[in-house]
C-alpha positions as CSV (number, residue, x, y, z in Angstrom):
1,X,0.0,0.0,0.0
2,X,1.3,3.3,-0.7
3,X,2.7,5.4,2.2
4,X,0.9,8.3,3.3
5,X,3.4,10.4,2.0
6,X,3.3,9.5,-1.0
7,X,0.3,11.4,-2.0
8,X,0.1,14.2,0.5
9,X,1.1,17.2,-1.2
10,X,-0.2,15.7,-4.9
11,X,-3.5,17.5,-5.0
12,X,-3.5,19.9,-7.8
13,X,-4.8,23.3,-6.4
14,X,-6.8,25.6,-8.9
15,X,-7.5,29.4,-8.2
16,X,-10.9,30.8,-7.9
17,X,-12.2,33.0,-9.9
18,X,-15.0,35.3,-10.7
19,X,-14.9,36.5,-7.0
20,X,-13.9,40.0,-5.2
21,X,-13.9,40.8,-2.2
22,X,-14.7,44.4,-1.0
23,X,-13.9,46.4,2.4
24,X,-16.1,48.2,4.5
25,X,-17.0,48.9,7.7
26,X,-14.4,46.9,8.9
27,X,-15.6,44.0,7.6
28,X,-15.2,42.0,4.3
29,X,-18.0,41.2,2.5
30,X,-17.5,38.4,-0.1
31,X,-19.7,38.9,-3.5
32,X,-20.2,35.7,-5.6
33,X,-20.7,37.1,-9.2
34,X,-23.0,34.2,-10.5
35,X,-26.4,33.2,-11.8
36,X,-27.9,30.5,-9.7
37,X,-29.1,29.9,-6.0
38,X,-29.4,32.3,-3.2
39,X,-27.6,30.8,-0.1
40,X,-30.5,29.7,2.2
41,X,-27.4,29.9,5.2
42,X,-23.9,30.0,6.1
43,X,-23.6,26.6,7.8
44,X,-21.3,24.2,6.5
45,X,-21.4,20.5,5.8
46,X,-24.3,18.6,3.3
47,X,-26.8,20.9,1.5
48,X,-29.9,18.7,1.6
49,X,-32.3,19.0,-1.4
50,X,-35.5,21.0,-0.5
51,X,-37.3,18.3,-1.7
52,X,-39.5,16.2,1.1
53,X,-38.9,12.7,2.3
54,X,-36.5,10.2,-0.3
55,X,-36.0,12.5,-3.2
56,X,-32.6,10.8,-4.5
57,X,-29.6,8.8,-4.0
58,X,-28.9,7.8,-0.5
59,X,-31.7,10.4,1.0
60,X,-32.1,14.3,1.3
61,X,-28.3,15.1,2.2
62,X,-26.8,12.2,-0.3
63,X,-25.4,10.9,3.0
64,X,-27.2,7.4,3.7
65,X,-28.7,9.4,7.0
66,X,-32.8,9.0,7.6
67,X,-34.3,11.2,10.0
68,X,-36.2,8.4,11.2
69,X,-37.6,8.0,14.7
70,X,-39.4,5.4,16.7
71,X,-38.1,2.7,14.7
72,X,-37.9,-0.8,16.1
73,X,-35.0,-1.6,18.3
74,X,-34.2,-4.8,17.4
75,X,-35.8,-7.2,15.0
76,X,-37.9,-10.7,16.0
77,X,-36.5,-14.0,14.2
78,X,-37.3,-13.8,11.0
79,X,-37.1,-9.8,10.5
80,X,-39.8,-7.5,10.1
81,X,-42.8,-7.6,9.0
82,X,-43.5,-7.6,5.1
83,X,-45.6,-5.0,4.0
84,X,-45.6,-5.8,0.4
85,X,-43.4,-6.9,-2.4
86,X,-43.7,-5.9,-6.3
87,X,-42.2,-7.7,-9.0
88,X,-41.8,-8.0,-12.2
89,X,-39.2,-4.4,-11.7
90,X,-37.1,-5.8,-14.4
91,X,-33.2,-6.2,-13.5
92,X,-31.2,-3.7,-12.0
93,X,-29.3,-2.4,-8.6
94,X,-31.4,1.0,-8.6
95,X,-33.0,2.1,-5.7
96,X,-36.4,3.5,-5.1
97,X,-36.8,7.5,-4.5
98,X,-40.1,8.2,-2.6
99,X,-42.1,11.9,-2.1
100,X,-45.1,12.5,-1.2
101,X,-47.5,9.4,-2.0
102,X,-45.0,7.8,-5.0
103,X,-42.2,5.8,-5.4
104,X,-40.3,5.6,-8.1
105,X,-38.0,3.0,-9.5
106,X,-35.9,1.7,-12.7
107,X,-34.8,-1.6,-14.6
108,X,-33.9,-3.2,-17.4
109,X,-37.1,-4.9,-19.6
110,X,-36.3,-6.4,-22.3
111,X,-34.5,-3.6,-24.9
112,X,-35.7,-1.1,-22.8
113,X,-34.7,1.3,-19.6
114,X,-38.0,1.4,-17.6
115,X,-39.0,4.1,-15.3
116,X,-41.3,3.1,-13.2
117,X,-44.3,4.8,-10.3
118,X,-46.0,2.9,-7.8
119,X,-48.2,4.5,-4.6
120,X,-46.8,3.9,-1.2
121,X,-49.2,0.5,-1.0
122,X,-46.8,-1.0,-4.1
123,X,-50.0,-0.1,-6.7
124,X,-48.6,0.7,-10.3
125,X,-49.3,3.9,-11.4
126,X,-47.2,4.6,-14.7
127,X,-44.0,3.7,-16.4
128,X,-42.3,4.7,-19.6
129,X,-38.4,4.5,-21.5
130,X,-35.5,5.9,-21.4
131,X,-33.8,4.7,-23.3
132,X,-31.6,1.3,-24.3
133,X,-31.3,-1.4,-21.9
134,X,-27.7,-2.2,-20.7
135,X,-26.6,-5.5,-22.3
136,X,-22.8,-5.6,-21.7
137,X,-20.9,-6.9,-18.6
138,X,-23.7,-7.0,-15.9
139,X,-26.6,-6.2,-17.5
140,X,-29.3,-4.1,-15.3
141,X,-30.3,-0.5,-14.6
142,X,-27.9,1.1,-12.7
143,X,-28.8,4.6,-11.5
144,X,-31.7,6.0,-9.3
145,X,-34.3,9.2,-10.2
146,X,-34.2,12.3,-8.7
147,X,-36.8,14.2,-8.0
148,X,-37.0,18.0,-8.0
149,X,-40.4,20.0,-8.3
150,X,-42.3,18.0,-9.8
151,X,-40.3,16.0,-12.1
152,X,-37.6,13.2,-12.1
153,X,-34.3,13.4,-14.3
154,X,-32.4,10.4,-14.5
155,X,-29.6,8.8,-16.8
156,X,-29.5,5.4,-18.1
157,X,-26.7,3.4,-18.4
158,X,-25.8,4.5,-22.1
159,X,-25.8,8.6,-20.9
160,X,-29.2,9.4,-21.7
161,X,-30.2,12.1,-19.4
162,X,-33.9,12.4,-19.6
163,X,-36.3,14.8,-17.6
164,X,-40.0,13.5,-17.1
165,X,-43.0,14.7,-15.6
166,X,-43.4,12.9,-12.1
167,X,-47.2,12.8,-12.4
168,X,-47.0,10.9,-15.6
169,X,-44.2,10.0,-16.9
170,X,-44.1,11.9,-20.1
171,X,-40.7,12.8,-21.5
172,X,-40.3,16.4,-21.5
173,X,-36.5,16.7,-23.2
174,X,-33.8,14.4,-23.3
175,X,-29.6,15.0,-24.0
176,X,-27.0,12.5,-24.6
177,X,-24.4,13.5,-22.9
178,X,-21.8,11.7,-23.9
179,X,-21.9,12.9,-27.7
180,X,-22.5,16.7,-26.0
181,X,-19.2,16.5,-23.9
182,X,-17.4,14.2,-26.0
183,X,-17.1,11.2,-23.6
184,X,-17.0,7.5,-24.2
185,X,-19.3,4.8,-21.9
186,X,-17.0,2.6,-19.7
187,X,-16.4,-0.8,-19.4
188,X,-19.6,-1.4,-16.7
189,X,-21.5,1.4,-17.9
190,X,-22.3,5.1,-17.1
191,X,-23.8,4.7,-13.4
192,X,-24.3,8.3,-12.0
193,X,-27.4,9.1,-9.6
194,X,-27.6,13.0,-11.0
195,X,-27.7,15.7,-8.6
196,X,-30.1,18.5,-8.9
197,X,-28.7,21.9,-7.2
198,X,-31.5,24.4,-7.8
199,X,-31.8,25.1,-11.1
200,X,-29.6,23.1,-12.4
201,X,-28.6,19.5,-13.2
202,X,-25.4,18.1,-12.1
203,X,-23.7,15.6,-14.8
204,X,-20.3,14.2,-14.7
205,X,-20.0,13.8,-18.3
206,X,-15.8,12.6,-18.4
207,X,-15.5,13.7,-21.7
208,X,-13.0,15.6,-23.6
209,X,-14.8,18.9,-23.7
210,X,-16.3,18.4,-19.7
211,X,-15.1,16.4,-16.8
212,X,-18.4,18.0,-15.2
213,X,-21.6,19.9,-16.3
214,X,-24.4,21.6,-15.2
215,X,-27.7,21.5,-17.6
216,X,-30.6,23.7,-17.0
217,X,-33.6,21.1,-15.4
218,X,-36.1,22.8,-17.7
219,X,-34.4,22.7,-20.9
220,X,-31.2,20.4,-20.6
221,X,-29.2,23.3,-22.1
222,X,-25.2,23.4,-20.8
223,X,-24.9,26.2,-18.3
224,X,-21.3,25.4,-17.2
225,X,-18.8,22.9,-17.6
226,X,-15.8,21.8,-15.7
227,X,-12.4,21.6,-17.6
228,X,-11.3,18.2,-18.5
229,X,-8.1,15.8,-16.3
230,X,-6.2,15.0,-20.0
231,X,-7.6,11.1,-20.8
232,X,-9.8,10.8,-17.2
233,X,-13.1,9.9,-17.9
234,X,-16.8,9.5,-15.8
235,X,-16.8,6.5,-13.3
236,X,-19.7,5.2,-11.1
237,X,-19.9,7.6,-8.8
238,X,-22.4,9.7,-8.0
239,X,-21.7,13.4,-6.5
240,X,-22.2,15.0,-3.3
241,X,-23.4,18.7,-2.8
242,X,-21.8,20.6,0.3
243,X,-21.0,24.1,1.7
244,X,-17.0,24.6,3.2
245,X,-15.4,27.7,3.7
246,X,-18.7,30.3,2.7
247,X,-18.6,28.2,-0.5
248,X,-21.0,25.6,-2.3
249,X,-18.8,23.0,-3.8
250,X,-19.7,20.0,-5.7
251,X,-17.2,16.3,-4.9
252,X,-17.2,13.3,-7.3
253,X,-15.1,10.9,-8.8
254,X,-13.5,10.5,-12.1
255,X,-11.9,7.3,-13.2
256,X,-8.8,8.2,-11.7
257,X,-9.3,10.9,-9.5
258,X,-11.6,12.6,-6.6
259,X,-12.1,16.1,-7.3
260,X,-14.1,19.3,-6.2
261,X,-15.5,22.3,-8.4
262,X,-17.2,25.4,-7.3
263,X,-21.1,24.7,-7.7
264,X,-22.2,27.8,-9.0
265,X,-19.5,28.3,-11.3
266,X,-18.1,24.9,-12.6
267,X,-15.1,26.0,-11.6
268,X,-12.2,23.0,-10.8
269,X,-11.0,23.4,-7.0
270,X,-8.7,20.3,-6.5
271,X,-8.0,17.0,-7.4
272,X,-6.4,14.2,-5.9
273,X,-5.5,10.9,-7.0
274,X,-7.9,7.6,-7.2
275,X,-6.4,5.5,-9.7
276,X,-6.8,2.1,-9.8
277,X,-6.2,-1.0,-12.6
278,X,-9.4,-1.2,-13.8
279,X,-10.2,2.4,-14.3
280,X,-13.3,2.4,-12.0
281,X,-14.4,4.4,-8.9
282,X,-17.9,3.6,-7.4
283,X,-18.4,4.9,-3.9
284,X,-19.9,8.2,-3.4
285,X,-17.5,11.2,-1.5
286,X,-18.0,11.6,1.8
287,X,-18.3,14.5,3.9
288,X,-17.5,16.3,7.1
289,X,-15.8,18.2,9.3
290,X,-13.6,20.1,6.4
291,X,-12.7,16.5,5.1
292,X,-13.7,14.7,2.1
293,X,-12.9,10.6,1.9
294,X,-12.5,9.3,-1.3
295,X,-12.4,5.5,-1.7
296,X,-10.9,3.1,-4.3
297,X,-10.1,-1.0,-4.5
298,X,-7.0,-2.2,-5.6
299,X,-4.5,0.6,-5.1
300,X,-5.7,4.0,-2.8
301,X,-8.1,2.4,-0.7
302,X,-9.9,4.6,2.1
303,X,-8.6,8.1,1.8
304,X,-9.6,11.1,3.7
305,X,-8.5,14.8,2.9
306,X,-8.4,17.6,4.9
307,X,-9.6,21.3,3.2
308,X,-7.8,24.2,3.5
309,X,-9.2,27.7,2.1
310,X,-6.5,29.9,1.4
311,X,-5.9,33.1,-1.5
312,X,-5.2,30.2,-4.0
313,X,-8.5,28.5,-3.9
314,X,-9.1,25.3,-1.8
315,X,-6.7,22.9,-0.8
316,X,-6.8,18.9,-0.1
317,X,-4.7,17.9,1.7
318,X,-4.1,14.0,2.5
319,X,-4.6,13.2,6.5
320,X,-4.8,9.6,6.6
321,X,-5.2,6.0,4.9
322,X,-7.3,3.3,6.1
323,X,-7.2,-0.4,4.7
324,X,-10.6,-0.2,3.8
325,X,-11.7,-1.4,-0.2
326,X,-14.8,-0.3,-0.5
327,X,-16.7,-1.1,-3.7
328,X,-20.6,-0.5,-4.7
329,X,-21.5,-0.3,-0.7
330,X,-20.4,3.4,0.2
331,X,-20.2,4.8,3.6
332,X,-21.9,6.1,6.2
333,X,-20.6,8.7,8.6
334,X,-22.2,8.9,12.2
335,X,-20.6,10.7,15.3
336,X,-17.3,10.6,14.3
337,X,-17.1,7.0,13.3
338,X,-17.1,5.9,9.3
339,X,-19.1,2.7,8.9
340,X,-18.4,0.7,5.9
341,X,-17.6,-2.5,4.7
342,X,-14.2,-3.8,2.7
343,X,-14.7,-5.6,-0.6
344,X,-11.5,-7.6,-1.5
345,X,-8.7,-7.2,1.1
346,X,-11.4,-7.6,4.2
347,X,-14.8,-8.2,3.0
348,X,-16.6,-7.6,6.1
349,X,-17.9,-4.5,8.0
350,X,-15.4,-1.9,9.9
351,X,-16.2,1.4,12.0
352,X,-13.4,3.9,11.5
353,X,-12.4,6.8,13.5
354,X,-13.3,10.0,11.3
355,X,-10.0,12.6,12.7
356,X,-7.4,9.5,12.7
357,X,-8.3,6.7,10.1
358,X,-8.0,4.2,13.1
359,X,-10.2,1.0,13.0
360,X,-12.3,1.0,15.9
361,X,-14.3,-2.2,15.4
362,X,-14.7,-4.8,12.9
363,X,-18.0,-7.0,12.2
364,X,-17.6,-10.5,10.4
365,X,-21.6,-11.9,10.7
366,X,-22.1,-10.0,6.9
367,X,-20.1,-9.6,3.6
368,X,-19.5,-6.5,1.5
369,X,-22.8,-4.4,1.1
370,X,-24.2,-1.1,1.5
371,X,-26.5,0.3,4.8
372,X,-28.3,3.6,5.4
373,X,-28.6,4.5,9.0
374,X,-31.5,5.5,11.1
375,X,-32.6,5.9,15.2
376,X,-29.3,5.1,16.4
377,X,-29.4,1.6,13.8
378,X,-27.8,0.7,10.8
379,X,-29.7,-1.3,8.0
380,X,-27.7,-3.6,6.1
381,X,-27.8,-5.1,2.7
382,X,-25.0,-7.4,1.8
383,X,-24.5,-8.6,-1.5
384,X,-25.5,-12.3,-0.6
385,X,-28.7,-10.9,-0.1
386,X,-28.5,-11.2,4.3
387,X,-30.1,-8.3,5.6
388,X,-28.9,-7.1,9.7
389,X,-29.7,-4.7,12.1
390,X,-26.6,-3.1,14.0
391,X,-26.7,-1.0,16.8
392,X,-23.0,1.0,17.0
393,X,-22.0,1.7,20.3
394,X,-19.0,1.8,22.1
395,X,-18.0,-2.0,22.1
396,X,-18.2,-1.8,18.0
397,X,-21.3,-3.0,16.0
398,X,-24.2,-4.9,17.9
399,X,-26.5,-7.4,15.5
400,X,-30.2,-6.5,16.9
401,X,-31.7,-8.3,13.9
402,X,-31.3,-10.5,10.9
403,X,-32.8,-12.7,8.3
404,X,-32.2,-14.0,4.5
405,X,-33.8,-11.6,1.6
406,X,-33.1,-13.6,-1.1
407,X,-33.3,-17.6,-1.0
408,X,-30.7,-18.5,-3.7
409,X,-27.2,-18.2,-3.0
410,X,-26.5,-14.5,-5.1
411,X,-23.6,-12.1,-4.6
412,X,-25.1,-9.1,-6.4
413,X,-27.5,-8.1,-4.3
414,X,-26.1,-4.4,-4.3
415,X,-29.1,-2.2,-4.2
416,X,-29.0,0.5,-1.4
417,X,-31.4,0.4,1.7
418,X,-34.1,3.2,2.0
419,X,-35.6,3.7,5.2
420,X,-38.6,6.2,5.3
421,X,-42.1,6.8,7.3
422,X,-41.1,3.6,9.5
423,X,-41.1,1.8,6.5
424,X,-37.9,-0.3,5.0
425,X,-37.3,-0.6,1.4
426,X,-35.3,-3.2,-0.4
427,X,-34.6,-4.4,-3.7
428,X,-32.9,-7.1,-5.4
429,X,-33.3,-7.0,-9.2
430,X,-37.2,-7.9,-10.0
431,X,-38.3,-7.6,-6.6
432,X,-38.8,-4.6,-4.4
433,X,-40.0,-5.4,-0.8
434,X,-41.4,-3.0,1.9
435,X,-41.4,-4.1,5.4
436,X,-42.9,-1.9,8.3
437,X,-39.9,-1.5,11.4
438,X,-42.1,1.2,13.1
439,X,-42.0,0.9,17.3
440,X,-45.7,-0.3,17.9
């Protein structure tokens, strides 16, 4: 594994621009010449979409954090109980997005992307295309829907972005951004979960005229772009939205790097490197406390950078290296402690301390997989298709529940948890199930 040295003072540093800063009054007052989003406030950390309930990827802050209370403490043998189950979803790893009384979800039918609506009892409502299936290695629909006043945007694995009415389904434009940016799909397909920031949707495009872009939501027209990183193209990663240093910045991942950009501007703030032999980054950027972590198999493994905000733009500088691998699971960050599971090196679950990169405890009841957390709990999928209940606490990760979700042996059961109105939502390819973990 490479040192920590090796990397620290690597990350390319980029200088704002577009900003003055004026005196007065004995105080500095900092103008951001742009067109886009009034700051709501000055407090740092995740920007959470103004959007109700599960409006994208991983909940309102991107995070894999519910606001859930009154949830079940533990489980009874067995798990939960079953609400209801669809199938028929068609194959894929998507999630569902839920607001208000709809739930929304994708897969692969045949030749075809479907988008698909259900009510909150599992009752179809509408579906429609975008687009081509994804018939290469892995086949299956790979990102989740946003949803953003009243419609969802999505991009299938081919780089069709499309914007649809939520009430409907109709198509109401579509780009490709691939040929707009001049990018090229990747080996397991394009698998980004878009952001929407105001009026604007967030693409990382890993072409040669755009690393990044933002496209108007009512008209898909390009209203920035991001310069490119030579021959780095898009990965599977999806971005994270976040406000440091009296800033909105955007973090993603490229297929060899982690980066930042100025959200209102496009702007390119730092990069750092994330390389590894197959040219693929998956996890989503995590945030907190001024530090980003960044997260690669193979080669960089679990890497966390500190930010620094200085007259040359924003800084990251490398902190610490933890063994962690993680793959299509993620991470979840909870009162100082990083809970995620390895992939090839140590393909079970770890808590890691946020400031040092330490392992504080390790948990070897579940494989690789992904959790959202939720009432002091985190929900587990792991990609066998075992589903557990874990209380953290200071003697490491607790199991308060278990049982089996799927009944064949399977190792791709990669879907994300959703946890919303006391309700728990999971999917493995055809099958989405809802069970009720409500306290009585």
């Amino acid at each position: 594994m490479p040192s920590a040295s090796n990397h620290a003072g690597l990350s390319r540093v980029f200088r704002p621009g577009r900003r003055r800063e004026i005196c007065g009054a004995g105080c500095w007052v900092i103008l951001l010449l742009f067109a886009g989003p009034a700051f709501s406030d000055s407090a740092e950390g995740l920007i959470a979409s103004p959007e109700p309930d599960w409006p994208q990827w991983r909940g309102p802050r991107r995070d894999g954090i519910s606001d859930e209370k009154g949830l079940l403490s533990n489980w009874p043998e067995g798990g939960p109980k079953l609400l209801w189950k669809v199938e028929g979803l068609g194959r894929g790893w998507s999630s569902p997005v839920i607001v208000g009384g709809r739930l929304y979800i994708t897969g692969d039918v045949g030749e075809d992307l479907m988008v698909r609506a259900f009510d909150r009892k599992g009752t179809p409502l509408w579906r429609t295309k975008n687009g081509r299936a994804w018939k290469g290695s892995y086949p299956g629909a790979r990102a989740c829907c946003v949803f953003s006043e009243g419609r969802l945007y999505h991009m299938n694995a081919h780089g069709r972005v499309a914007a649809l009415d939520a009430g409907s389904g109709e198509e109401i434009w579509s780009v490709d951004v691939l040929e707009r940016f001049g990018g090229k799909n990747i080996t397991w397909a394009l698998s980004e979960c878009l952001l929407v920031d105001g009026a604007r949707v967030i693409v990382t495009g890993g072409g040669s005229r755009a690393l990044m872009a933002a496209l108007d939501k009512s008209d898909g027209r390009t209203l920035w772009m991001t310069q490119t990183l030579g021959d780095d193209s898009a990965s599977h990663c999806s971005p994270i939205l976040f406000r440091y240093a009296g800033r909105r910045l955007i973090s993603n991942c490229s297929s060899a790097h982690g980066f930042g950009v100025d959200a209102d501007t496009g702007e390119l703030l730092w990069t750092v490197p994330l390389r590894n032999p197959h040219g693929v980054n998956v996890s989503t950027p995590v945030y907190g406390s001024g530090c980003v972590y960044y997260v690669t198999p193979y080669a960089e493994h679990g890497r966390c950078y500190r930010l620094r905000a200085d007259g040359e733009g924003i800084r990251a500088k490398h902190i610490w290296t933890s063994p962690l691998d993680t793959v299509t699971g993620g991470a979840v960050l909870v009162d100082g402690i990083l809970y995620s599971a390895g992939y090839r090196r140590s393909k079970w679950w770890f808590g890691v301390d946020w400031r040092t990169g330490q392992t504080k405890c390790e948990l070897k009841d579940f494989t690789t997989g992904a959790s959202v957390y939720a009432d002091g709990r985190l929900y587990c999928l792991d990609e066998q298709g075992k589903v557990g209940l874990l209380k953290p606490g200071e003697d490491g990760l607790e199991v308060m529940g278990r049982f089996r979700l799927v009944a064949d042996r399977v190792r791709d059961a990669w879907a994300h948890p959703v946890v919303l109105d006391g309700r728990l939502y999971l999917r493995y390819h055809e099958t989405l199930w809802c069970y009720d973990i409500k306290q009585p």
